[in-house]
C-alpha positions in Angstrom: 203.3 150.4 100.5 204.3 151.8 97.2 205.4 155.0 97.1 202.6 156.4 94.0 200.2 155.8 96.7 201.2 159.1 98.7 201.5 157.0 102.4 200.1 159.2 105.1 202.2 158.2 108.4 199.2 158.3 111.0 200.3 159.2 114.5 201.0 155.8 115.0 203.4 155.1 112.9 201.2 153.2 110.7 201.2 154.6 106.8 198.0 154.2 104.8 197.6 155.3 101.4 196.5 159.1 100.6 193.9 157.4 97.9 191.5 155.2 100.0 187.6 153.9 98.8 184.4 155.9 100.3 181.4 153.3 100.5 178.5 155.8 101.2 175.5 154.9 99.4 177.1 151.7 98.2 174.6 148.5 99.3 171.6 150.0 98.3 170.5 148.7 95.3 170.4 144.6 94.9 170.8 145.0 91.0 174.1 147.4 91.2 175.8 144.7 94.3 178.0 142.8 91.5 179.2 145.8 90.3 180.0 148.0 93.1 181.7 144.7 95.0 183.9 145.1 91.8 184.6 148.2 92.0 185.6 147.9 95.7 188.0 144.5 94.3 189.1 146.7 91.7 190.5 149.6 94.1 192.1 147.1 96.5 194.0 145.9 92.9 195.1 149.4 92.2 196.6 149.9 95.6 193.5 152.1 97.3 193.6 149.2 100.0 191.9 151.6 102.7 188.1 151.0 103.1 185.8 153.4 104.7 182.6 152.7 105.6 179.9 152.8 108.7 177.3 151.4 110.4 175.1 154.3 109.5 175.6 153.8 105.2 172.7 151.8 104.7 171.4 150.7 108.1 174.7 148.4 107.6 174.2 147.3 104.0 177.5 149.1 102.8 179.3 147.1 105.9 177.8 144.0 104.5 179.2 145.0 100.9 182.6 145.7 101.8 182.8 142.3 103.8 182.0 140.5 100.6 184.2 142.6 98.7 187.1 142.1 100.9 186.2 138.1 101.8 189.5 136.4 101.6 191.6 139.7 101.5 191.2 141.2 104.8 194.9 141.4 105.4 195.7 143.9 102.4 192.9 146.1 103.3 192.7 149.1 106.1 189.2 148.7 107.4 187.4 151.8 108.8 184.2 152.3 110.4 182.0 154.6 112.5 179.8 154.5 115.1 176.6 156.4 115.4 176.4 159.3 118.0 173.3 157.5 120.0 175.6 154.2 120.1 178.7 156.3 121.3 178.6 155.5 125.4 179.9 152.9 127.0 178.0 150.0 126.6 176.3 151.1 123.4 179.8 151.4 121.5 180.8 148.4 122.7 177.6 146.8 120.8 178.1 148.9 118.0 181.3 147.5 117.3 180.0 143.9 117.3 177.3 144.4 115.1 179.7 146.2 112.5 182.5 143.5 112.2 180.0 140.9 112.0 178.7 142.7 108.9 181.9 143.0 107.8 182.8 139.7 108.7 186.2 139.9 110.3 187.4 140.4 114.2 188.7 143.7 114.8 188.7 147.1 112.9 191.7 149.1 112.0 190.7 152.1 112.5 186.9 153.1 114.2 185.6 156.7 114.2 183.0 158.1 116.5 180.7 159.5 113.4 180.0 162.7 115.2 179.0 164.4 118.4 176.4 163.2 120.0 175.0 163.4 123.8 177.3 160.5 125.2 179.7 162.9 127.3 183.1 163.0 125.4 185.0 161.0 127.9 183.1 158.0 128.0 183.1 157.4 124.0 187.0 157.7 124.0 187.1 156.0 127.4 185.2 153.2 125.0 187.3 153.4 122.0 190.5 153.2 124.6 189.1 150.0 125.9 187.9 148.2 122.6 191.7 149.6 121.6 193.1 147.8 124.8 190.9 144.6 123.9 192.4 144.4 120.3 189.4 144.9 118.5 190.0 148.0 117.2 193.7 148.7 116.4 193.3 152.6 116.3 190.5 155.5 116.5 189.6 158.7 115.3 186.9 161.1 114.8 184.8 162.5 112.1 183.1 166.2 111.8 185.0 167.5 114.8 185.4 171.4 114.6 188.5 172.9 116.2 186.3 173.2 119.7 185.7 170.0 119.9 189.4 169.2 119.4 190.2 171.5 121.8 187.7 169.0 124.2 189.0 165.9 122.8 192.7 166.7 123.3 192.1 167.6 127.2 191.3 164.0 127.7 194.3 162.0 128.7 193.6 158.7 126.1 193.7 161.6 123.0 197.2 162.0 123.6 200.4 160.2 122.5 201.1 157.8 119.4 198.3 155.4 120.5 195.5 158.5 121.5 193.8 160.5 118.4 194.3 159.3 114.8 192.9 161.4 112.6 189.5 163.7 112.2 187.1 163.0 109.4 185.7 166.0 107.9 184.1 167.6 104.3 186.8 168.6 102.1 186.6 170.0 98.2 187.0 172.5 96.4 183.5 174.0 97.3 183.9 173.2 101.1 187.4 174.9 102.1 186.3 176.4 105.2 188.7 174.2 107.4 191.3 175.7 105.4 191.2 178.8 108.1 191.1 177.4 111.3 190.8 173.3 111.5 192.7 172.2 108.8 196.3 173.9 109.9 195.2 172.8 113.9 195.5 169.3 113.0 198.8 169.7 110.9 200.5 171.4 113.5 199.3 168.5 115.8 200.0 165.6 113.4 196.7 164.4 112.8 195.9 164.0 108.9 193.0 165.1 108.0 190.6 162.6 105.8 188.5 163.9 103.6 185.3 162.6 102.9 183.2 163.8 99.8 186.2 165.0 97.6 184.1 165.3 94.8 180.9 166.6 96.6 179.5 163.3 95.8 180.1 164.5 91.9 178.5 168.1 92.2 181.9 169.4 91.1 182.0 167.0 87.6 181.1 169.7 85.2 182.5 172.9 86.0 184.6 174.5 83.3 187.8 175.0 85.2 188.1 171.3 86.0 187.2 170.2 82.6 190.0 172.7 81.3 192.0 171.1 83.6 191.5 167.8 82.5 191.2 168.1 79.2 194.7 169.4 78.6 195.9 166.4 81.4 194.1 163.9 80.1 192.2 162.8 82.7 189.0 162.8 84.5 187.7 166.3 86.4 187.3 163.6 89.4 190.9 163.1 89.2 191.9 166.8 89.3 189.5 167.7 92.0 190.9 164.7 94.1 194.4 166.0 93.2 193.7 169.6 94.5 192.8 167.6 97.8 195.8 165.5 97.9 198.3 168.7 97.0 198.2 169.1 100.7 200.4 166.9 103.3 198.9 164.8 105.8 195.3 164.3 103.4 193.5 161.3 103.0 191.1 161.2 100.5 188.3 159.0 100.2 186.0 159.5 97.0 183.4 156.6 96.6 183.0 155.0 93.1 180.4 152.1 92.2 181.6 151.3 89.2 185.4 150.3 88.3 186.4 152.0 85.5 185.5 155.3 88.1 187.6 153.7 90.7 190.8 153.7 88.1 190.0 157.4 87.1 190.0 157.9 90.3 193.7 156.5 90.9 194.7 158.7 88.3 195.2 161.5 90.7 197.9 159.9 92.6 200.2 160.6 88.9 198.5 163.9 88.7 200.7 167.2 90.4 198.6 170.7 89.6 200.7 173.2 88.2 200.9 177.0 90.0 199.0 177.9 87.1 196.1 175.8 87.4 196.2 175.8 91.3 195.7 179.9 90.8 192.8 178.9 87.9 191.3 176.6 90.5 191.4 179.5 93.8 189.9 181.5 91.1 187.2 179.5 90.2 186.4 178.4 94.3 187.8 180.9 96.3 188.7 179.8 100.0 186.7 181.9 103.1 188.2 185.3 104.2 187.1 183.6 107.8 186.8 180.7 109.7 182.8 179.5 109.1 181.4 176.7 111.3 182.2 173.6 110.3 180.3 172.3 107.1 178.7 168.6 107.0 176.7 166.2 104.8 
């Protein structure tokens, strides 16, 4: 992997760029498929090779998308997905799983998160993941919008641990959202576990405030690109901003060049101050 992608090492040993794709929403509109599978083509081009997705975007229409967009090019891309809380026991992940790589037309996953808690006991979703893991049709798992207790849970179970257990938790992360920041966020560095951030942009809400467009406007670059650098200062982040159109994918890609200055780090604490305290967990 080149090194102006940032690789993140995950625990097990595999390194997947700090830029990935987000697909939620994507799949939605027939008249907007053409251009969001470019967009998708276009990232893969610029080196933002992993793919995140899930069976809940869509009812399975954003799965569908990304196996069109990645038809023929399965080997350069990192495929994630999730599956739903109510799928997550035994049997039900199992079926999930199916269901998702026939969408996205291929015959394993590279990475598959459970999306979050649900009322499948804990143990027999990772005792799942473990087997579909064991079967080879998943090559790794992880979790998404686990707080710190539930890491606390997951790590007592025996198939969390070690290089081929846990692989990385993810959660909401932006300048808006830094409540991880006091509690979560420095549990899973000191573990290991990169964190992957999903909504980096607050699915645009951000675009428009006047310290990122000071920001950009003296870089040069889009106040997506300097709110996905702020993520990315941090080691062990993945961010994974979704873009439907292409020219947003390559302003996006601009924040792998971009480092913020002390100065405009301070301007940007300033203008979204991080929590005193740890606060629950925030989700979308």
């Amino acid at each position: 992997m080149a090194d102006d992608m940032r690789p993140v090492t995950l625990p097990n040993g595999t390194a997947v760029p700090a830029l990935g794709q987000g697909t939620w929403y994507l799949g939605d509109s027939v008249s907007s498929r053409d251009e969001e599978i470019k967009a998708l083509r276009t990232g893969i081009d610029a080196g933002m090779t992993l793919i995140d997705t899930a069976e809940m975007y869509g009812d399975g229409r954003a799965e569908e998308l990304v196996g069109e967009a990645i038809a023929g090019r399965r080997d350069e891309v990192f495929l994630v997905s999730k599956v739903l809380p109510w799928n997550a026991t035994r049997r039900g992940t199992s079926a999930a799983l199916e269901a998702s790589l026939t969408r996205l037309g291929t015959d394993y996953l590279d990475l598959y998160l459970y999306h979050w808690r649900g009322s499948a006991p804990l143990a027999e979703t990772v005792a799942a993941l473990s087997a579909l893991q064991t079967e080879g049709k998943i090559r790794a798992w992880g979790v998404s919008n686990f707080g710190p207790d539930d890491l606390a849970e997951l790590e007592g179970l025996p198939e969390a641990a070690g290089p081929s257990g846990l692989q990385t938790d993810q959660i909401l992360y932006n300048l808006t959202r830094r409540g991880i920041e006091a509690d979560l966020l420095p549990r899973l560095q000191s573990s290991g576990i990169p964190a992957m951030a999903y909504s980096p942009i607050e699915q645009s809400r951000l675009l428009g405030h006047a310290a990122l467009a000071a920001i950009a406007r003296r870089r040069g670059v889009s106040e997506a690109a300097v709110a996905l650098a702020w993520v990315l200062r941090l080691p062990g982040v993945i961010a994974i901003p979704k873009a439907s159109k292409a020219e947003h994918v390559l302003a996006n890609r601009a924040a792998l060049e971009l480092t913020l200055d002390p100065d405009e780090l301070a301007a940007l604490d300033a203008a979204f101050p991080a929590p005193l305290h740890p606060v629950p967990l925030e989700v979308l």
